[in-house]
C-alpha positions as CSV (number, residue, x, y, z in Angstrom):
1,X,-4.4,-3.7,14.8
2,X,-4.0,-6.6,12.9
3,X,-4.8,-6.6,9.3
4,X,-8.5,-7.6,7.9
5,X,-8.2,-11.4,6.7
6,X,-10.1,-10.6,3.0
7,X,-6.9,-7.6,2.9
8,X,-4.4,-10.4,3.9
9,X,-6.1,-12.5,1.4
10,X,-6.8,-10.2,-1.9
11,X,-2.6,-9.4,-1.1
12,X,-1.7,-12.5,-1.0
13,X,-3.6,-13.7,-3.9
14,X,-2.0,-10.7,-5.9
15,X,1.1,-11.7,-4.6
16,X,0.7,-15.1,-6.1
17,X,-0.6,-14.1,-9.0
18,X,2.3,-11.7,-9.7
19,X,5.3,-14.0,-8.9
20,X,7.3,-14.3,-11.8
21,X,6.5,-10.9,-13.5
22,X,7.4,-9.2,-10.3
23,X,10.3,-11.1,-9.6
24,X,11.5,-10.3,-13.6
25,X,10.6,-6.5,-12.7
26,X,12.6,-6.3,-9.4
27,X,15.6,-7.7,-11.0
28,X,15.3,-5.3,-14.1
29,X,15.4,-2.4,-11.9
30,X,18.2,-3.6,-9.6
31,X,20.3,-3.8,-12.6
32,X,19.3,-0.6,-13.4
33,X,20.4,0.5,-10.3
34,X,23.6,-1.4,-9.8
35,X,24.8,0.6,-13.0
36,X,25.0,3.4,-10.1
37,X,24.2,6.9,-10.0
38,X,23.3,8.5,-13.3
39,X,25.3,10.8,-15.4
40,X,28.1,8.9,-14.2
41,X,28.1,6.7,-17.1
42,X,27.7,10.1,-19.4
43,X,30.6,11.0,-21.6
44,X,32.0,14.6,-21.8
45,X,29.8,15.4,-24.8
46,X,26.7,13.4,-23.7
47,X,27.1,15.8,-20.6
48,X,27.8,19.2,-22.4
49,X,24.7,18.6,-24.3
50,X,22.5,18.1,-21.1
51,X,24.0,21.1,-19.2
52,X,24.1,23.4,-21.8
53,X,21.4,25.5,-20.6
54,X,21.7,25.1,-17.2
55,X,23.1,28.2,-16.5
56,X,24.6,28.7,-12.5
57,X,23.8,24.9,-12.2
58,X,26.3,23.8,-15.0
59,X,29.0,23.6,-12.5
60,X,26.8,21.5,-10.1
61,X,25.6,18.7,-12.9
62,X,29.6,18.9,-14.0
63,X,30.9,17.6,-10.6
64,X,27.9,14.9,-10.5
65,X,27.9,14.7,-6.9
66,X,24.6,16.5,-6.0
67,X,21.5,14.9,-6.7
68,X,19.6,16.6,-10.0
69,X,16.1,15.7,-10.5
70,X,13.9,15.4,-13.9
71,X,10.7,17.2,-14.1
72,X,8.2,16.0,-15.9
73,X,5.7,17.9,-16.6
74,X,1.6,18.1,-17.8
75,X,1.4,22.1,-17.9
76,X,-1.0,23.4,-20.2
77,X,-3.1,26.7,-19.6
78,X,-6.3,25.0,-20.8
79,X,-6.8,22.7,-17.8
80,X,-7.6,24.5,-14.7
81,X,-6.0,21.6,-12.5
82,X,-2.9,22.0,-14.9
83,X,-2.5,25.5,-15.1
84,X,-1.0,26.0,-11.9
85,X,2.3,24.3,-12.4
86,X,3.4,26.8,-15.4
87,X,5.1,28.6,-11.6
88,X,6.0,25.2,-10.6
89,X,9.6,24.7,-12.6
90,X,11.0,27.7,-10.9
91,X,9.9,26.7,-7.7
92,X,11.1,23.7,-8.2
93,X,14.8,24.4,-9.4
94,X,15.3,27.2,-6.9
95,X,14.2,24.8,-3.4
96,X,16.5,22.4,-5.7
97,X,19.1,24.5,-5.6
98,X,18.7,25.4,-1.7
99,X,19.2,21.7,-0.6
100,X,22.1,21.6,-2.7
101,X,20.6,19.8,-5.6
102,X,19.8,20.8,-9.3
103,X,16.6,20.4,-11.2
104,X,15.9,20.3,-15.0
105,X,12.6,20.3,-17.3
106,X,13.1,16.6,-18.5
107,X,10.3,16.9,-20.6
108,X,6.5,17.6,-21.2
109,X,3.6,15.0,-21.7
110,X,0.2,15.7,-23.2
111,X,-2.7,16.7,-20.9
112,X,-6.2,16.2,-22.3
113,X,-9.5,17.2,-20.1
114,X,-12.3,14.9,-20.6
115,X,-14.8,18.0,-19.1
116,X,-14.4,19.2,-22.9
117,X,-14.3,16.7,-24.9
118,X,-17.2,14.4,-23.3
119,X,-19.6,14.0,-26.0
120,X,-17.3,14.9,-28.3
121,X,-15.2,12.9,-30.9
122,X,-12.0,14.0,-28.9
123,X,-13.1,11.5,-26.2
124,X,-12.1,8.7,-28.3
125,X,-8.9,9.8,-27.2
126,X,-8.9,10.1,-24.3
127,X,-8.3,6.7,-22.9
128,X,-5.2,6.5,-25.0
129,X,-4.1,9.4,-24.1
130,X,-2.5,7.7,-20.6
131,X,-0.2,5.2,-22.9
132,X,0.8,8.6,-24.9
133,X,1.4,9.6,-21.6
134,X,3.4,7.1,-20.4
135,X,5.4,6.8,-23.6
136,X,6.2,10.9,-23.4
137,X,7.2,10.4,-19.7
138,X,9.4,7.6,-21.2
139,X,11.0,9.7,-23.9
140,X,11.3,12.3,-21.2
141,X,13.6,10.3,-19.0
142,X,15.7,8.5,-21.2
143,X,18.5,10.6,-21.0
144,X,19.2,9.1,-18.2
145,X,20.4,12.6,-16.5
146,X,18.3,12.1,-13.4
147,X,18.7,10.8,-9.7
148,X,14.9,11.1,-8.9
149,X,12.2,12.3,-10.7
150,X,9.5,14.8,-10.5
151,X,5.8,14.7,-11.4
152,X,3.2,16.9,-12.4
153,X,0.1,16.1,-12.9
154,X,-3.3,15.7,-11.7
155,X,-5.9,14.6,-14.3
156,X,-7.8,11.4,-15.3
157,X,-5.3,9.9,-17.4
158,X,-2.7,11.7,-16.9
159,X,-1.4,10.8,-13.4
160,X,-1.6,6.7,-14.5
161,X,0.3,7.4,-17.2
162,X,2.7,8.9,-15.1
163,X,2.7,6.0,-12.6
164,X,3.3,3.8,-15.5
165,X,6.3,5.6,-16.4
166,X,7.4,6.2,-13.1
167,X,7.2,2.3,-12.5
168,X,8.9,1.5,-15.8
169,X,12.2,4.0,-14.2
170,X,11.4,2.5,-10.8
171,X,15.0,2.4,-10.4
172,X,15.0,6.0,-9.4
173,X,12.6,7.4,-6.9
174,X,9.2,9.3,-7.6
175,X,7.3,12.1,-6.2
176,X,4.3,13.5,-7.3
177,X,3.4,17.1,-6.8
178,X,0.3,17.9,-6.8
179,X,-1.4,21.0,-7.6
180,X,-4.8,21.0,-5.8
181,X,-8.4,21.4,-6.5
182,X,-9.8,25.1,-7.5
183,X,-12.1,26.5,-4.6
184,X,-16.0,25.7,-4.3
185,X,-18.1,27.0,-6.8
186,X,-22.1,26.8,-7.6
187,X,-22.8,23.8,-5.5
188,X,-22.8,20.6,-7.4
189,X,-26.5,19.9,-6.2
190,X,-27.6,23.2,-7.9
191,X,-25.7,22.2,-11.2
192,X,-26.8,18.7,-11.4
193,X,-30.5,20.0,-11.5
194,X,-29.5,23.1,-14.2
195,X,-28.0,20.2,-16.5
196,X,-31.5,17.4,-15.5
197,X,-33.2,21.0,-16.3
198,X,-31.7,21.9,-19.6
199,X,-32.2,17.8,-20.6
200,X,-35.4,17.8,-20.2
201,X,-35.9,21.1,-22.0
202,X,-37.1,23.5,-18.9
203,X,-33.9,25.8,-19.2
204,X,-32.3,27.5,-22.2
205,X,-28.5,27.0,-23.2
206,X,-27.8,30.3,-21.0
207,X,-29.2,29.3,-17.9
208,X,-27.1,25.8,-18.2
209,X,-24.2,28.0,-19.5
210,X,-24.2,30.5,-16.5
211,X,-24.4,27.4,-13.6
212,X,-21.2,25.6,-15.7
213,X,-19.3,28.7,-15.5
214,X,-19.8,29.1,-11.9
215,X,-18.8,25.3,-11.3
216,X,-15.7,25.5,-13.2
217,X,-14.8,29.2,-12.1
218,X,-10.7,29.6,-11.4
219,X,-7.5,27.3,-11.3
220,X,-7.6,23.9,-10.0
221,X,-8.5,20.6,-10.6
222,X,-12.9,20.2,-10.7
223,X,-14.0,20.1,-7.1
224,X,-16.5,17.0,-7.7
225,X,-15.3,13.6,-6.5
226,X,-14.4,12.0,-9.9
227,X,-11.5,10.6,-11.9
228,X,-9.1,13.4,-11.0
229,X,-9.6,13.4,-7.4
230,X,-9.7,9.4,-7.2
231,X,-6.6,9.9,-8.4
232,X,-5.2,12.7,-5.8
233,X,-6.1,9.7,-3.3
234,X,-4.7,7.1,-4.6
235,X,-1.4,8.8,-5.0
236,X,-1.2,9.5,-1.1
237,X,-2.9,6.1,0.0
238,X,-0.2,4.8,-2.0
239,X,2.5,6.6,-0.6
240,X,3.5,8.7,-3.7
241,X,2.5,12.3,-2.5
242,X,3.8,13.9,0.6
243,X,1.3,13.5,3.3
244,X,-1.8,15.9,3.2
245,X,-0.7,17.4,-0.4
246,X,-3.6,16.2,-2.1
247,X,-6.3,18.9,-1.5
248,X,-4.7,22.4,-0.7
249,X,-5.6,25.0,-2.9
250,X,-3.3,26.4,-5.7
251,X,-1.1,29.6,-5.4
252,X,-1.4,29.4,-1.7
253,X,1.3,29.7,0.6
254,X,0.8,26.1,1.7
255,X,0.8,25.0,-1.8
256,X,4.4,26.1,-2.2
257,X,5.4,24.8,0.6
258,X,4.4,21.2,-0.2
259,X,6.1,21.7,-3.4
260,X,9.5,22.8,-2.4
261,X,9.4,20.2,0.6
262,X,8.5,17.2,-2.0
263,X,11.3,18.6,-4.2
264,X,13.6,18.5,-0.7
265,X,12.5,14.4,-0.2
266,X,12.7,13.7,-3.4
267,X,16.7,15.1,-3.4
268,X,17.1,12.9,0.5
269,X,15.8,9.8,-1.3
270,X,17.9,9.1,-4.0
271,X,20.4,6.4,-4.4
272,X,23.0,9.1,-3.7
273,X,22.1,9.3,-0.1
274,X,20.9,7.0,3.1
275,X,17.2,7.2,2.5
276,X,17.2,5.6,-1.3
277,X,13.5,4.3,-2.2
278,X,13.0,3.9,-5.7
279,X,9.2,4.2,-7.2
280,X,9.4,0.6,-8.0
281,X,9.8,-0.5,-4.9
282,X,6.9,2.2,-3.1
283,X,4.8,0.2,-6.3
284,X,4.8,-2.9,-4.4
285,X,1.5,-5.4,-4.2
286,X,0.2,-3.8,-0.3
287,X,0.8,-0.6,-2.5
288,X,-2.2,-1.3,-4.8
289,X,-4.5,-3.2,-2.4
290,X,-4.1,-0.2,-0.2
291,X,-5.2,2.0,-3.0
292,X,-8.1,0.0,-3.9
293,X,-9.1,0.6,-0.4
294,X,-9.1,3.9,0.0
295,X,-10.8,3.7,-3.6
296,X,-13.5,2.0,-2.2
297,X,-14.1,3.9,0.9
298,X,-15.0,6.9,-0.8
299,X,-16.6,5.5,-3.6
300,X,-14.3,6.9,-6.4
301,X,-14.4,6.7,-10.2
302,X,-14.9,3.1,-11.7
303,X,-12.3,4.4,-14.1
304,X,-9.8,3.7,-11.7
305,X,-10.6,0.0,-12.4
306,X,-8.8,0.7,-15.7
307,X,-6.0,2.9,-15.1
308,X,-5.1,0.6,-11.6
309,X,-4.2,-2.5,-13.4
310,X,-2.8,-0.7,-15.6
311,X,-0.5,1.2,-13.5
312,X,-0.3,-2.3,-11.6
313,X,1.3,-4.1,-14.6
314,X,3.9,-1.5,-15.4
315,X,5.4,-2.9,-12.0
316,X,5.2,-6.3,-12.7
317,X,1.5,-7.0,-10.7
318,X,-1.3,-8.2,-12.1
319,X,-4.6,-7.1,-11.0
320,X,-8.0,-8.8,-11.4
321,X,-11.3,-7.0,-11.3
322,X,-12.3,-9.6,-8.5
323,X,-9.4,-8.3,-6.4
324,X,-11.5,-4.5,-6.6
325,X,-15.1,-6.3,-5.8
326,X,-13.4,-8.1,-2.9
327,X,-12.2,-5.4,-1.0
328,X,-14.9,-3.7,-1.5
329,X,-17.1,-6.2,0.2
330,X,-15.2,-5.5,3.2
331,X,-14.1,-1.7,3.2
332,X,-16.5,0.9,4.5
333,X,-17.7,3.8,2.4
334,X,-17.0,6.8,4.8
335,X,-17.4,9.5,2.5
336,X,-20.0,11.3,0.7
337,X,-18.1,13.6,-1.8
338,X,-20.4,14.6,-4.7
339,X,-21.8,13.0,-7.2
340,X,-22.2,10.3,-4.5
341,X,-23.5,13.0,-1.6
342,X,-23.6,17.0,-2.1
343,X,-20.4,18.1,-0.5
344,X,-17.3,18.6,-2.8
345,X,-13.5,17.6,-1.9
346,X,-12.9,21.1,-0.3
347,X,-15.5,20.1,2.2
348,X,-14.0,17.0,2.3
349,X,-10.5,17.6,3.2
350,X,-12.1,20.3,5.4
351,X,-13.9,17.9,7.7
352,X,-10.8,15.7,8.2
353,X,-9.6,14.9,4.9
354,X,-7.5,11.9,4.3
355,X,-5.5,12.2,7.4
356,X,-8.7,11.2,9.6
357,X,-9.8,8.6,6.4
358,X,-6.4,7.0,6.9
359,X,-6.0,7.0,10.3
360,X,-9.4,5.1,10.6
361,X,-9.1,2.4,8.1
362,X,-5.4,1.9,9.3
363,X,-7.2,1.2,13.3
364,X,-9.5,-0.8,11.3
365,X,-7.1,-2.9,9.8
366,X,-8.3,-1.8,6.3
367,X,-4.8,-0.8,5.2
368,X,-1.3,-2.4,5.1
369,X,0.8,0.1,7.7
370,X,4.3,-1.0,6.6
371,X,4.3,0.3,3.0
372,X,7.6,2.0,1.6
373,X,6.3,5.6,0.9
374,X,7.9,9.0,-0.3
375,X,7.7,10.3,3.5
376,X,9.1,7.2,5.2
377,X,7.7,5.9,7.9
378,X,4.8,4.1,6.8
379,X,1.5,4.8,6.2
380,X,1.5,6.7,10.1
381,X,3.0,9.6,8.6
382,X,-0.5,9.5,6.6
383,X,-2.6,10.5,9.3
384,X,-0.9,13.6,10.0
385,X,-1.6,17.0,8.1
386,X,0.6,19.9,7.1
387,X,0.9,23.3,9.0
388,X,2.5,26.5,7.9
389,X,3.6,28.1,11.0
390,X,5.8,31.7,11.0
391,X,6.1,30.2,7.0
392,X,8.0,27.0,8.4
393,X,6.4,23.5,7.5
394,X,5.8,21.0,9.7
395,X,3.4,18.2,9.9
396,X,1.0,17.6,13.4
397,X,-1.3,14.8,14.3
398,X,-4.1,15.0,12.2
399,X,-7.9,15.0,13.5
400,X,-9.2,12.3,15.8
401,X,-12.6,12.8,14.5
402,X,-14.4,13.9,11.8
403,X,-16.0,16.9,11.7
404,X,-18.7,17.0,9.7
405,X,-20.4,13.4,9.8
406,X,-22.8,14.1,6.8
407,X,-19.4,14.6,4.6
408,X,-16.7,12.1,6.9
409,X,-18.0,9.4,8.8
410,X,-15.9,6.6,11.2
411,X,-15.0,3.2,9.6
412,X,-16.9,1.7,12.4
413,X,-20.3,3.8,11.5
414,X,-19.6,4.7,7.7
415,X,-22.9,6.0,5.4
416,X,-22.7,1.9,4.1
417,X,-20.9,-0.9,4.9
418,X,-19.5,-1.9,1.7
419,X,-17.4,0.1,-0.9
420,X,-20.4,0.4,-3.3
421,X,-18.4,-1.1,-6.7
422,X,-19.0,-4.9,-7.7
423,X,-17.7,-7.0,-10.5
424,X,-20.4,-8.6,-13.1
425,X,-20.6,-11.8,-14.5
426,X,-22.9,-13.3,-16.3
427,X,-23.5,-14.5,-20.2
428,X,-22.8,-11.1,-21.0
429,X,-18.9,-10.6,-20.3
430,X,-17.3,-9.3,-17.4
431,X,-17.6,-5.7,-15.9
432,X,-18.0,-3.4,-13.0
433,X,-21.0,-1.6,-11.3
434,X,-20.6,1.5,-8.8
435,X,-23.7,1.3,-6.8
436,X,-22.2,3.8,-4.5
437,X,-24.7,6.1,-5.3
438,X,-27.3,3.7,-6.6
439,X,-30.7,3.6,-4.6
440,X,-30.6,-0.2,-3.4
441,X,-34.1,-0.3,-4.5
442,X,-32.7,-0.1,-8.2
443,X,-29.8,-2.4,-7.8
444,X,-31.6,-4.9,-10.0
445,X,-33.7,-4.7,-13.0
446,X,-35.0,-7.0,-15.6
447,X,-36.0,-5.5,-18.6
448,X,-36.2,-5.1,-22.3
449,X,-32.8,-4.0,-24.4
450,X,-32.9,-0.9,-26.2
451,X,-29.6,-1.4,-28.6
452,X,-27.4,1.8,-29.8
453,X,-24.1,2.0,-31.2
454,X,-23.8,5.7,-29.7
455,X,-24.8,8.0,-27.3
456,X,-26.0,10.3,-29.5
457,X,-28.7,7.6,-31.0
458,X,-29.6,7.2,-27.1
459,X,-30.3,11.3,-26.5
460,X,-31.9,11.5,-30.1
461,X,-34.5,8.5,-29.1
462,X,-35.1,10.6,-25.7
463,X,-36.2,13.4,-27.4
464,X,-38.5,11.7,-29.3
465,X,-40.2,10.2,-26.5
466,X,-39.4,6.8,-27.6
467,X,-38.5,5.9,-23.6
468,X,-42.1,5.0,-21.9
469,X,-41.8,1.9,-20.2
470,X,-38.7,0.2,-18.0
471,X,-35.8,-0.4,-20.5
472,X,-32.2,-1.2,-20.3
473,X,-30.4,0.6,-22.5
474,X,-27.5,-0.9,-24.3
475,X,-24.8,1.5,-26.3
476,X,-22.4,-1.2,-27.4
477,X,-19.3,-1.2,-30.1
478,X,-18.0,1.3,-27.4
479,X,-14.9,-0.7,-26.2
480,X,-10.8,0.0,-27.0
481,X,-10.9,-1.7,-30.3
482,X,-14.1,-0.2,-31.3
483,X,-13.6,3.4,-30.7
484,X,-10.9,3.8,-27.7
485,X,-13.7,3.4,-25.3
486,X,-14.4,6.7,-24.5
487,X,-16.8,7.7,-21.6
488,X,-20.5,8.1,-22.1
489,X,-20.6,10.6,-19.2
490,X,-23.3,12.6,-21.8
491,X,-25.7,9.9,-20.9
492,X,-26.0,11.0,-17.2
493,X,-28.5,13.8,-18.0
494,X,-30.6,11.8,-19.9
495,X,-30.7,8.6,-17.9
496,X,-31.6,10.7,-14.7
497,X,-34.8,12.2,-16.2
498,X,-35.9,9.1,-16.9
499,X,-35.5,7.9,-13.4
500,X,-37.0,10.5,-12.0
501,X,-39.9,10.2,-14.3
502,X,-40.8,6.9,-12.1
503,X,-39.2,4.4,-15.1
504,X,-36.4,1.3,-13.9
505,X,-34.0,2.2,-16.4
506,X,-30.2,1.0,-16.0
507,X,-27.2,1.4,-18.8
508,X,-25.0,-1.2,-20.0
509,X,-22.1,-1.0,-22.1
510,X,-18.2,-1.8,-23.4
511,X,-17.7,1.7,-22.6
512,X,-16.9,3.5,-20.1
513,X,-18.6,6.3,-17.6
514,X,-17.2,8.7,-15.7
515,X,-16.1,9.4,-11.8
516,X,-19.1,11.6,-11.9
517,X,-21.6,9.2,-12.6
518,X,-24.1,8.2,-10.1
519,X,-27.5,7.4,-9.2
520,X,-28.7,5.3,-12.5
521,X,-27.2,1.1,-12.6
522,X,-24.6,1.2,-14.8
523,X,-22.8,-1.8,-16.2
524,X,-19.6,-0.9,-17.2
525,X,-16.4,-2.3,-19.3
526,X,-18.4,-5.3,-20.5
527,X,-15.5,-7.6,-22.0
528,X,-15.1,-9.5,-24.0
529,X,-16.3,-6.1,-26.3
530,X,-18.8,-6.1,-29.2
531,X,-16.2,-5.1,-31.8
532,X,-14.0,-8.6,-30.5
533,X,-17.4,-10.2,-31.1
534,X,-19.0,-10.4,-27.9
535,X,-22.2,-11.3,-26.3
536,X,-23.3,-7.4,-26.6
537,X,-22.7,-8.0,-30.4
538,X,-25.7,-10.9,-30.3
539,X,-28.3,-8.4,-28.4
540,X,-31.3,-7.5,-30.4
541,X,-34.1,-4.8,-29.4
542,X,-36.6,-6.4,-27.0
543,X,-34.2,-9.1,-25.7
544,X,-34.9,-9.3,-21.7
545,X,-31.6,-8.2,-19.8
546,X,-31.5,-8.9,-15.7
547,X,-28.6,-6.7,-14.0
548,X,-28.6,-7.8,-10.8
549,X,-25.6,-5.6,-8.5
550,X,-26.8,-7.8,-5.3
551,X,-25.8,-11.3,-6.8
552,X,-23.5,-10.3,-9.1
553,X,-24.7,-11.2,-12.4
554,X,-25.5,-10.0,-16.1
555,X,-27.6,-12.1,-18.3
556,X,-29.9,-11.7,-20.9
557,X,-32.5,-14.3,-20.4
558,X,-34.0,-14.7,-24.1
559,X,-33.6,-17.8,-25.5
560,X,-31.3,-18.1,-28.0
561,X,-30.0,-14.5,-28.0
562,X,-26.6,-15.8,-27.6
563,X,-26.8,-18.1,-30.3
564,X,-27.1,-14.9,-33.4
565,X,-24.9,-13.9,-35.1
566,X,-23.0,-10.8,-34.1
567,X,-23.6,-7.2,-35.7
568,X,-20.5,-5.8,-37.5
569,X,-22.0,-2.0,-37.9
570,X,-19.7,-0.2,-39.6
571,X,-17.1,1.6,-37.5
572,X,-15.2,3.6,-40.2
573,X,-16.7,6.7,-38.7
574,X,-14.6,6.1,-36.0
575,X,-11.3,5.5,-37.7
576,X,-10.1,9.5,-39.1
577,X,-10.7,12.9,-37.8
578,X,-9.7,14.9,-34.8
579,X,-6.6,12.8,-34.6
580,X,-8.6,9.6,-34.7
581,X,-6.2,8.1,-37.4
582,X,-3.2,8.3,-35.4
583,X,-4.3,5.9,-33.0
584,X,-5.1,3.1,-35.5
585,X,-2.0,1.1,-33.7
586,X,-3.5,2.1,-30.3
587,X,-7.4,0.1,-31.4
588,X,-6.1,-2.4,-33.2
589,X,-3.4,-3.5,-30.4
590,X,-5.7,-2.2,-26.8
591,X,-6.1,-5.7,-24.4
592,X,-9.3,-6.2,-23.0
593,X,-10.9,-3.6,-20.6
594,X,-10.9,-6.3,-17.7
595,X,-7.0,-6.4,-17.8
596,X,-6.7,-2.0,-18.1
597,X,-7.2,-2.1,-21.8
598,X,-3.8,-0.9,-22.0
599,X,-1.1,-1.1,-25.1
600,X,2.5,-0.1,-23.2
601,X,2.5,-2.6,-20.8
C-alpha cells in the first residue's frame, strides 16, 4: 500500500527540519560504537568493582564475550503499574543467564504517579520529574558495563524519560518491558458520574471513596486510556516493545513470557552479534511520525505532545506541534477507550488490540512499514499477537477484524475521520485542543474570560455559584517557568457539571490537562506562558475569548486587551515546599511548552 502523501509529507518535513542535529546525533553514536563492545575498554579494577556482586555471573562478565545487559529500573510499591517489576530483576537475570548472557541492576529512576498528586502541590513536579528521569537513567548507564539495555517502566513521565535516555546511549540497543494494565474495575462510566456526583455535592466523601477504590483495585498500570497507556502504544507503534506486550496483565504466565523473550532479543541484538540495532537508530524520523499516528487514532493524551518532542530531540529530531495537527487531519480515530468512549484498554486489546489497529492503518498507508524495530522485521511483526502454547511462546497472525466495533472500528469506517487533536493559533500563543471527545457542537465558543491563577480559585468560585452564564475560564501562570506546569486534571469534575448544567463553558490555559480529560474544549500549553509575559498575562475578567477547534484559532477579541500590561502575581508560593525548591534550576531553565518544555535536551 503505498504510503498516505500528508505521512510522506509531515516525514519529510521532519526530515528536513532535523538535518544537521540528526546528522550530529548519528555520528555521535557511531563513534560511540566504533569504540566497540563495552567493558572491553574497562581496566582490571574498573571491572572488579562492577562484578563484585555478581555472584555465578562473575566469571561470565570476566571473559567479556557474552552479552550483559543494564536494567534500569522504576520499581516502587506505590504505583500499581510499577509494582510488578519488584519480580522482574530475577526474571530478568535468570532468562539472561539461559541465552548465555548476564544481566545487572544498572540502576533505579524515580517514579512519581500523577493519580495522587493531581491537585496537589506534588504535581508541580511532576513534569520535571521525566528530565530527573532521564538524568537517573543517565547516571545509571554510565559505567559503561552494558551491551543493551533494559527498561522498566510504564507511567506518564516515566517512560519519556526513559526514551530520552535510551536515545542519548542509542549506541547500544533498547527494550522496554512492560508490565501491563491491572484488570477492569468499577466501570469508568460509573466512576465518572460518582466524581460529577461528589462535585456537585449529591454524594458524600465515602460514596466517592468506595467507587475510587474499586477503579484502582490491584497491580497494574490504571485501565483508562490516558498518559500511561498512550505511552504503552507509542512504545510498540514505535517499535520499542516486543509485539503485543503492551496490554497483558501482570503476574500472568504470558506476562513472563514477554519478559524473558524481550530479555532473549535484547541479548541477539547487540553489537556483539549479527542482528545489532541500536535505540538510536529504532528513534529514527518514520519512528515518531508513526507514533503520532497511532497517537492520533486512538485519541491519546495531549501530554504526549510534550513528552514526543521531547523524546524526539534527545535523538537529534525536532518536532513541531503542526507535525501532531497534520497527521491528525488525516489519521482515523478507530478507538473508543475511556475517557473518550466507556470501554477501558482491557476491552481494547480484547477486541483486537494493536495487532488489528496496526495491521489496518499499515493497509491504509497510515504507517511507515520499514521501520528498524526491537523484533525485526518491520512494523509486519506488529500485527501479530503473542500465544502461550504447552508454555512455549510464539507469535500468530493477529485478528482480521475487530471484534467489538463499539470499542475497535476499521480505518476505512472509524467512529471519526480525523484524530480529534488540533494545534491553536491565534493572538493568544500557540497550543493544542483534543476534541476527540468534544461534542462538535461545542468545538467553538465565544465568550467572556473568567481569569485564575489556580485551580483551586476556579473550584472555590464554583462553589459559590459565581458560574451562571457561558464563560471561558482562564487559569494562567500555569506554565514550566511558572510552576512546572503541572496538570489541572482537578478541573474535569467541575467543568463537566457545568456543561451538563446547559452552560458553553471551555478552559484555557499554559497548563497542562491530563490523558483523561474529555468532553469540555480545552486549550492547552498556551505558549508563549504568562510567567514569560504572554498574551494570557494581558487578559482581564470580562475580556471576550473565541476558541474556535474547527478553524484553528485563539483570540480574544476585546480591543486593546493585548495592549495592557501583563500581571506579575506573585509566584513565591510556588517556589519551596514539597521539594519545590529543588527544582528552582528546572523553572528557571524549562523551553517553551510548544518545543516539550524540556531542560536535558
Amino acid at each position: 500500500m503505498p504510503l498516505n502523501p500528508a505521512l510522506e509529507e509531515v516525514t519529510a518535513a521532519i526530515v528536513e527540519r532535523s538535518r544537521p542535529t540528526r546528522a550530529a546525533y548519528l555520528d555521535r553514536i557511531a563513534r560511540a560504537a566504533a569504540d566497540g563492545p563495552a567493558r572491553a575498554h574497562l581496566s582490571c579494577g574498573n571491572q572488579a568493582h562492577a562484578y563484585a556482586a555478581a555472584g555465578a555471573a562473575k566469571d561470565t562478565l570476566a571473559e567479556r564475550r557474552a552479552p550483559n545487559l543494564g536494567i534500569v529500573t522504576a520499581y516502587n510499591d506505590m504505583l500499581s503499574a510499577h509494582q510488578p517489576f519488584e519480580r522482574f530483576p530475577d526474571l530478568i537475570r535468570a532468562a539472561a543467564a539461559e541465552a548465555g548472557g548476564t544481566a545487572q541492576v544498572a540502576g533505579g529512576v524515580p517514579a512519581m504517579c500523577d493519580g495522587v498528586t493531581q491537585g496537589q502541590t506534588g504535581m508541580e513536579l511532576s513534569l520535571f520529574s521525566r528530565d530527573v528521569i532521564a538524568l537517573a537513567a543517565g547516571v545509571a548507564l554510565s559505567h559503561n558495563c552494558f551491551d543493551a539495555a533494559v527498561y522498566l517502566g510504564v507511567c506518564d513521565k516515566i517512560v519519556p524519560g526513559l526514551v530520552i535516555a535510551a536515545a542519548s546511549f542509542g549506541h547500544i540497543p533498547a527494550v522496554f518491558l512492560p508490565a501491563g494494565p491491572m484488570t477492569s474495575g468499577l466501570p469508568n462510566d460509573e466512576k465518572a458520574m460518582v466524581r460529577q456526583q461528589f462535585a456537585a455535592g449529591e454524594v458524600g466523601r465515602d460514596a466517592l471513596m468506595k467507587a475510587e477504590m474499586e477503579s484502582y483495585h490491584g497491580p497494574g498500570t490504571c485501565t483508562f486510556y490516558g498518559t500511561a497507556n498512550s505511552n504503552q502504544i507509542l512504545m510498540e507503534v514505535m517499535g520499542l516493545h516486543l509485539p503485543g506486550a503492551s496490554f497483558v496483565n501482570p503476574n500472568t504466565p504470558m506476562r513472563d513470557a514477554l519478559t524473558a523473550a524481550g530479555v532473549r532479543r535484547a541479548l541477539e541484538i547487540t553489537a556483539l552479534g549479527n542482528a545489532y540495532t541500536p535505540a538510536g537508530h529504532v528513534l529514527d524520523e518514520r519512528a515518531f511520525a508513526n507514533g503520532i499516528v497511532g497517537l492520533m487514532a486512538t485519541g491519546g493524551s495531549t501530554n504526549l505532545v510534550l513528552h514526543l518532542p521531547a523524546m524526539a530531540r534527545a535523538a537529534g529530531i525536532v518536532l513541531d506541534i503542526e507535525d501532531f495537527a497534520r497527521l491528525s487531519e488525516v489519521t482515523p480515530l478507530m478507538a473508543r477507550v475511556y475517557p473518550n468512549g466507556l470501554a477501558d484498554v482491557n476491552h481494547f486489546h480484547a477486541a483486537g488490540g494493536l495487532a488489528y489497529m496496526i495491521g489496518e492503518l499499515l493497509e491504509a498507508g497510515l504507517l511507515h512499514p520499514d521501520t528498524q524495530t526491537v523484533a525485526g522485521g518491520g512494523l509486519a511483526a506488529y500485527t501479530t499477537e503473542p500465544k502461550l502454547v504447552d508454555g512455549a511462546l510464539s507469535w500468530a497472525d493477529g485478528p482480521g477484524e475487530s471484534l467489538n466495533e463499539k470499542i475497535l472500528r476499521p480505518a476505512a469506517d472509524p467512529f471519526q475521520d480525523t484524530g480529534g487533536l488540533r494545534s491553536l493559533d491565534g493572538n493568544l500563543g500557540r497550543g493544542i485542543i483534543k476534541t476527540s471527545a468534544v461534542a462538535p457542537e461545542r468545538r467553538v465558543i465565544e465568550a467572556p474570560a473568567r481569569i485564575f491563577h489556580d485551580q483551586q480559585a476556579v473550584k472555590d468560585a464554583f462553589k459559590r455559584g459565581e458560574f451562571t452564564e457561558d464563560t471561558v475560564i482562564v487559569v494562567r501562570f500555569q506554565g514550566p517557568k511558572a510552576n512546572g506546569m503541572p496538570e489541572l486534571h482537578a478541573l474535569t469534575p467541575t467543568l463537566a457539571v457545568l456543561q451538563d448544567r446547559g452552560l458553553r463553558v471551555a478552559l484555557v490555559t499554559d497548563g497542562r490537562m491530563s490523558g483523561a480529560s474529555g468532553k469540555v474544549p480545552a486549550a492547552i500549553h498556551i505558549a508563549p506562558e504568562a510567567a514569560e509575559g504572554g498574551p494570557l498575562a494581558r487578559l482581564q475578567d470580562g475580556d471576550v475569548i473565541r476558541l474556535d477547534a474547527e478553524r484553528d484559532t485563539l483570540d480574544v477579541t476585546t480591543a486593546g486587551a493585548l495592549d495592557r500590561t501583563p500581571a506579575t502575581p506573585d509566584l513565591s508560593g510556588n517556589e519551596t515546599g514539597l521539594g519545590r525548591d529543588l527544582f528552582a534550576a528546572f523553572r528557571a531553565h524549562a523551553g517553551p511548552s510548544t518545543a516539550g518544555a524540556s531542560l536535558v535536551v
